[in-house]
C-alpha positions as CSV (number, residue, x, y, z in Angstrom):
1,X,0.0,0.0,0.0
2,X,1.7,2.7,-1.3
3,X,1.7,6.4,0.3
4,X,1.6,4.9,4.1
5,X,4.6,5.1,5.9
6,X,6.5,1.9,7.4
7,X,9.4,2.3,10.0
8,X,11.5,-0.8,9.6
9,X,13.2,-1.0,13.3
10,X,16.4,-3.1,12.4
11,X,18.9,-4.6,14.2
12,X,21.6,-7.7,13.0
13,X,24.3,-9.3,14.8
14,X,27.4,-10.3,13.0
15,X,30.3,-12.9,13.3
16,X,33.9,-11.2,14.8
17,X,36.9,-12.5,14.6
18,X,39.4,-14.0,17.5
19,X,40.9,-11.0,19.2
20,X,45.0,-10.6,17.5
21,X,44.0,-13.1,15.2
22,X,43.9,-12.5,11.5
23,X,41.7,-14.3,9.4
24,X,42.4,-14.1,5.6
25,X,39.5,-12.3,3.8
26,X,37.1,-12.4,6.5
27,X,34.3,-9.8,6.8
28,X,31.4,-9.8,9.2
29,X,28.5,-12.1,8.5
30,X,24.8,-11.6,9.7
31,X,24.3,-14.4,12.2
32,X,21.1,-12.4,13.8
33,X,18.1,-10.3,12.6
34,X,15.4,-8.8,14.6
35,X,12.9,-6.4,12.8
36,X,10.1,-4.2,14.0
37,X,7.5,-3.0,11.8
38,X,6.0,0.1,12.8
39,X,2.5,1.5,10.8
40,X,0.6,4.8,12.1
41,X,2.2,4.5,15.6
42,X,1.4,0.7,16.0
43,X,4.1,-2.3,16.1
44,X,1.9,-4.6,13.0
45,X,4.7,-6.9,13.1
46,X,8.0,-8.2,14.5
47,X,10.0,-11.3,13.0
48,X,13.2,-12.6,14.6
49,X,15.5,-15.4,13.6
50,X,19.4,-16.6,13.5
51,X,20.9,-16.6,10.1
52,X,23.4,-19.3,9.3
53,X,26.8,-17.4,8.1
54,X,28.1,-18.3,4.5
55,X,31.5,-17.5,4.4
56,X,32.6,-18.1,7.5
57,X,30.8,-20.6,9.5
58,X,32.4,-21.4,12.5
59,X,31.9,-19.0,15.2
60,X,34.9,-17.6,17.1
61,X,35.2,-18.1,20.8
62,X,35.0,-14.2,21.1
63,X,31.6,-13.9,18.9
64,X,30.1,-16.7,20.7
65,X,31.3,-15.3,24.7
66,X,30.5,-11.5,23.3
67,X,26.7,-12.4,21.9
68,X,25.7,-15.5,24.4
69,X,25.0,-17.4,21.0
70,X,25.2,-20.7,20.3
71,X,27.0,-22.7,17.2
72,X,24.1,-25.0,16.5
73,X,21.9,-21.6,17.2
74,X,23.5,-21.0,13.9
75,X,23.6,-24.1,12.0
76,X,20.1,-24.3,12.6
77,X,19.2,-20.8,11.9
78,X,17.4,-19.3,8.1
79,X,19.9,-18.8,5.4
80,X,21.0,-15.7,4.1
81,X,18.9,-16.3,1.0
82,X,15.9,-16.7,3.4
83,X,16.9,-13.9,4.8
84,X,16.9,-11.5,1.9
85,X,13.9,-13.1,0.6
86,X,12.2,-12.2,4.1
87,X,13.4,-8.6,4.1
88,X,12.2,-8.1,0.6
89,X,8.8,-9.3,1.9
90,X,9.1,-6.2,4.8
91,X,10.0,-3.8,1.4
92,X,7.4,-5.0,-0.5
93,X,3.9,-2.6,0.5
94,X,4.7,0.5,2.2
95,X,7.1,3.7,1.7
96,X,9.4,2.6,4.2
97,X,11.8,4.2,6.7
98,X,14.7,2.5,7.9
99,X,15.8,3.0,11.4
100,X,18.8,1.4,13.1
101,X,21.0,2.2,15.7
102,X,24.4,3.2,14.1
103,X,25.4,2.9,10.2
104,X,26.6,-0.6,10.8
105,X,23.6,-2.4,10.0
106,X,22.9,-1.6,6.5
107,X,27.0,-1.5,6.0
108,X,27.1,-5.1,6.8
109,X,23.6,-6.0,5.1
110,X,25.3,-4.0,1.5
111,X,28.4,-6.1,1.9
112,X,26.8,-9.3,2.9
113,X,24.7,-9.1,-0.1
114,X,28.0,-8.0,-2.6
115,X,29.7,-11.3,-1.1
116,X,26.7,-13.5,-2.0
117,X,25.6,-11.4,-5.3
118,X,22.6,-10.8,-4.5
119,X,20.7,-7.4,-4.9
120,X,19.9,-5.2,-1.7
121,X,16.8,-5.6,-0.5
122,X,15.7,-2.4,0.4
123,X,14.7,0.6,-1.3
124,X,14.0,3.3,1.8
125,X,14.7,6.3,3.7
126,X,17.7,4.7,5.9
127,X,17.6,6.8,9.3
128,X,20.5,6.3,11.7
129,X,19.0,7.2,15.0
130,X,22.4,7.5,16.4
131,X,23.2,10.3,14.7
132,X,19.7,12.0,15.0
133,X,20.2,11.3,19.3
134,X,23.7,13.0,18.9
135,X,22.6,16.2,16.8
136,X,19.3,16.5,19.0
137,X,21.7,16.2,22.5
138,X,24.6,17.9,21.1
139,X,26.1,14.8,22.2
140,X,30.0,15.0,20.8
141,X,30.5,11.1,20.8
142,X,28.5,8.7,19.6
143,X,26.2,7.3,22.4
144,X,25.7,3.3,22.8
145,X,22.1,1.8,22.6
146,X,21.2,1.2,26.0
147,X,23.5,4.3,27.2
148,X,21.0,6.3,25.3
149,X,17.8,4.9,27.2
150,X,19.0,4.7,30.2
151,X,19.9,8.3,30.2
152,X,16.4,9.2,29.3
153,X,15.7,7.5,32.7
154,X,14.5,4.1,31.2
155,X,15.6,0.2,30.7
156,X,16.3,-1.6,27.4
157,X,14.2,-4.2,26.2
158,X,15.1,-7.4,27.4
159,X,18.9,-8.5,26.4
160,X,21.5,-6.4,24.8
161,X,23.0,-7.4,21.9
162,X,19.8,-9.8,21.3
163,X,19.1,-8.5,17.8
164,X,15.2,-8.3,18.1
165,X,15.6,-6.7,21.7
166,X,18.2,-3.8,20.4
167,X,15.3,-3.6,17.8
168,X,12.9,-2.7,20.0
169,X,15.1,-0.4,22.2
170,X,15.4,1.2,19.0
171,X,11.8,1.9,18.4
172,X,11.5,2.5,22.0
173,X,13.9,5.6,21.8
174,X,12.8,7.1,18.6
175,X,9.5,7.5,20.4
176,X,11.1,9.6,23.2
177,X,13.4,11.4,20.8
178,X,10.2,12.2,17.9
179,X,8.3,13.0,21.5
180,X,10.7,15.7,22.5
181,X,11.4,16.8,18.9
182,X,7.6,17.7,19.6
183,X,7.5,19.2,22.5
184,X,10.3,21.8,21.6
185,X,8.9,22.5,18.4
186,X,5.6,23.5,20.1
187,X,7.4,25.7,23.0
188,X,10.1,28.4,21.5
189,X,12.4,29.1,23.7
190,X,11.9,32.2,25.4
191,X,14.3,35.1,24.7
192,X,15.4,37.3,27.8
193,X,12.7,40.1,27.2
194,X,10.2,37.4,27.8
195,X,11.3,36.8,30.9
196,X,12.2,40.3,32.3
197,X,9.3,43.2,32.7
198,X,12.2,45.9,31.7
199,X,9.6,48.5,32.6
200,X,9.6,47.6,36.1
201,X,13.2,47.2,36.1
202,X,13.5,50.7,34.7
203,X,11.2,52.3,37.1
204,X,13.5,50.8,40.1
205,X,16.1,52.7,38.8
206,X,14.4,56.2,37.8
C-alpha cells in the first residue's frame, strides 16, 4: 500500500573474529536479525530469527562469549537467501523508513549481499538514530544503545546485543526522541525580554 509510511526497526548481529587473530578475507556475517514493523504508531509486526553465516561458518570463541550465541543456534538458523527473501517481503507494500541504531547495520547487510551477489533488498529512507540522538543532545561522541535509554531514565528491552531486543530499544527511543522533537517545536524558547518586565526594572532605577 503505497503512500503509508512503514518504519523498519532493524537490528543484525554479525560474526567477529578471534581478538589478535587474522583471518584471511574475512568480513562480518549476519548471524542475527530482529525487525520491527511500525505503521501509524502501531508495532503490525516483528519477526526474529538466527541466520546461518556463509562465508565463515564457525563461530569464534569471542563472537560466541560476546553475543551468548550458540554454534548449532546457527547451523540451525534461516539462510542468508531466506533472509533476503524475508526482508524483501518487509519492502514490499509500504514507503518505508529504515531505522537502526548506528550505520553498521545496513554497511554489513550491502556487503553481505556484494559477497553473496545478491541485490539489496531495500529501497527506503535509511535513518540512523544514532546520529539524530547525537545532533538532538549535542552529544560529541556517539552514544551506545542502551546508554541512550538509560539516560532518558528508562531500561532496554530485554537482552542487549539480542538482535530483536536492540530492535525494540530502538523503536522505544525514537519514540522519546520524535516525542521531545515535539514538545520543543511547540514551545520556543523564550528570549530574555520574555522573561524580564524591563519597565519595572526601569522604574527601580528612575
Amino acid at each position: 500500500m503505497k503512500g503509508r509510511r512503514q518504519h523498519l526497526f532493524i537490528d543484525f548481529e554479525f560474526t567477529m573474529p578471534e581478538r589478535n587473530v587474522r583471518m584471511k578475507e574475512f568480513y562480518p556475517e549476519i548471524i542475527e536479525v530482529g525487525i520491527v514493523s511500525v505503521i501509524d504508531n502501531q508495532i503490525r509486526q516483528q519477526f526474529s530469527a538466527y541466520v546461518t553465516p556463509v562465508q565463515f561458518p564457525i563461530l569464534s570463541e569471542r563472537c560466541k562469549s560476546f553475543l551468548h550465541i550458540t554454534q548449532k543456534q546457527v547451523n540451525e538458523g534461516i539462510s542468508f537467501f531466506e533472509l533476503i527473501k524475508k526482508l524483501e517481503e518487509f519492502n514490499q507494500y509500504y514507503d518505508n523508513t529504515i531505522v537502526t541504531w548506528g550505520n553498521m547495520d545496513m554497511k554489513v547487510l550491502r556487503q553481505n549481499c556484494s559477497r553473496a551477489g545478491v541485490p539489496f533488498p531495500f529501497k527506503a529512507t535509511e535513518m540512523d538514530l544514532s546520529m539524530e540522538y547525537k545532533r538532538f543532545f549535542g552529544d560529541q561522541n556517539q552514544t551506545g544503545l542502551w546508554k541512550a535509554v538509560q539516560e532518558y531514565g528508562k531500561e532496554g528491552t530485554g537482552k542487549h546485543h539480542r538482535a530483536l531486543d536492540d530492535a525494540l530499544t530502538t523503536y522505544n527511543i525514537f519514540k522519546l526522541v520524535e516525542k521531545d522533537k515535539r514538545y520543543l517545536e511547540k514551545h520556543e524558547p523564550t528570549t530574555i525580554g520574555d522573561r524580564v518586565d524591563f519597565s519595572k526594572l526601569l522604574n527601580e532605577f528612575a
